[in-house]
C-alpha positions in Angstrom: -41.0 -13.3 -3.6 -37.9 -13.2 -6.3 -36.3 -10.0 -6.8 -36.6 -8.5 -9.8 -33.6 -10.1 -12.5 -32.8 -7.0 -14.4 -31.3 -7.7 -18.2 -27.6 -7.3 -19.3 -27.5 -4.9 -21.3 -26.2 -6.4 -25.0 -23.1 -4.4 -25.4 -22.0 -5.9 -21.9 -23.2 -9.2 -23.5 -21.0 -8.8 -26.0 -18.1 -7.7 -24.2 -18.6 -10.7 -21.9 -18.9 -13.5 -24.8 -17.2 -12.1 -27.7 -13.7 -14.4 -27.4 -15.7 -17.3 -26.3 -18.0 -16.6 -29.6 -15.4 -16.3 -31.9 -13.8 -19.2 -31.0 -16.6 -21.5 -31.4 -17.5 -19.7 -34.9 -13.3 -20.4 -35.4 -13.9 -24.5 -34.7 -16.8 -24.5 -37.0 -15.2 -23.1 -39.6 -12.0 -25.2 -39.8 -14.5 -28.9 -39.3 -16.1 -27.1 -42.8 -12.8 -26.5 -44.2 -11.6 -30.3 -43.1 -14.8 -31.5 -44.5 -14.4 -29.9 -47.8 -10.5 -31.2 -48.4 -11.5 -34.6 -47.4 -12.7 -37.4 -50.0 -15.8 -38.3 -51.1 -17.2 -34.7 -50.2 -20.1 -35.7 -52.3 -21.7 -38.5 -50.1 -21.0 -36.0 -47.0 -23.1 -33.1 -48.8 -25.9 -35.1 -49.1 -25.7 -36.2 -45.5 -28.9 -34.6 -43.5 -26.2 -33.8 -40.6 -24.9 -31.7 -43.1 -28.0 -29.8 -43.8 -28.6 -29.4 -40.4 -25.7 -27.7 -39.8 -25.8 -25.7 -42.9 -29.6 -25.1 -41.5 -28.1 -24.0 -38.2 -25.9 -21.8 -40.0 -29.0 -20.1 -41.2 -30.9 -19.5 -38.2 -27.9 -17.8 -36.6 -27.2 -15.1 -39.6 -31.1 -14.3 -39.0 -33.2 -12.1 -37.0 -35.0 -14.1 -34.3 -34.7 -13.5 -30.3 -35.1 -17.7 -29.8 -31.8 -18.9 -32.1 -31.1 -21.0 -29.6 -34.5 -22.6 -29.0 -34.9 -22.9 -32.9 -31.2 -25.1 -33.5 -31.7 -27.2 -30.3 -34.8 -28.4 -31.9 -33.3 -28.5 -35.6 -31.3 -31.3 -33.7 -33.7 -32.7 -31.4 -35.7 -36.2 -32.8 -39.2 -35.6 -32.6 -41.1 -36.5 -29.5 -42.3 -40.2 -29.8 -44.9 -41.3 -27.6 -43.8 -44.9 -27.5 -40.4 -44.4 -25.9 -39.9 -46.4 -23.0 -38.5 -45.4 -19.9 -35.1 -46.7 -19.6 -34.6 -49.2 -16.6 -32.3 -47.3 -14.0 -28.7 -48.5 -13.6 -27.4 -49.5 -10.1 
């Protein structure tokens, strides 16, 4: 039998993470900011990267419990039942 895994409570959650959050929000920001003072901005807003990250952006300002589950498969490619299985490398 496992014991029972009791939750962290989200103010210790935040406590824990908060640095660490704010200085991944703090790297997304400034590749935005490099992105919009570079040339050519208008082939990179048209880019679907782009909108997946603006996308991402989305998900995160909203209310659902699976933010993480919902981006990870905004940049997941879509399950393809022809893939083959790579040969392993010895």
């Amino acid at each position: 039998m496992h014991p029972k895994i009791q939750a962290v409570s989200a103010p210790k959650v935040l406590e824990q993470n908060f640095l660490e959050a704010r200085c991944k929000l703090l790297d997304i920001a400034a590749i935005l900011d490099r992105m919009s003072r570079g040339d050519s901005m208008d082939v990179v807003r048209k880019d679907a990267r782009t909108a997946r990250i603006l996308e991402a952006l989305k998900i995160l300002q909203g209310d659902s419990p699976s933010k993480a589950e919902q981006i990870q498969k905004l940049f997941s490619l879509p399950y393809d039942t022809n893939w083959e299985i790579p040969a392993p490398r010895y």
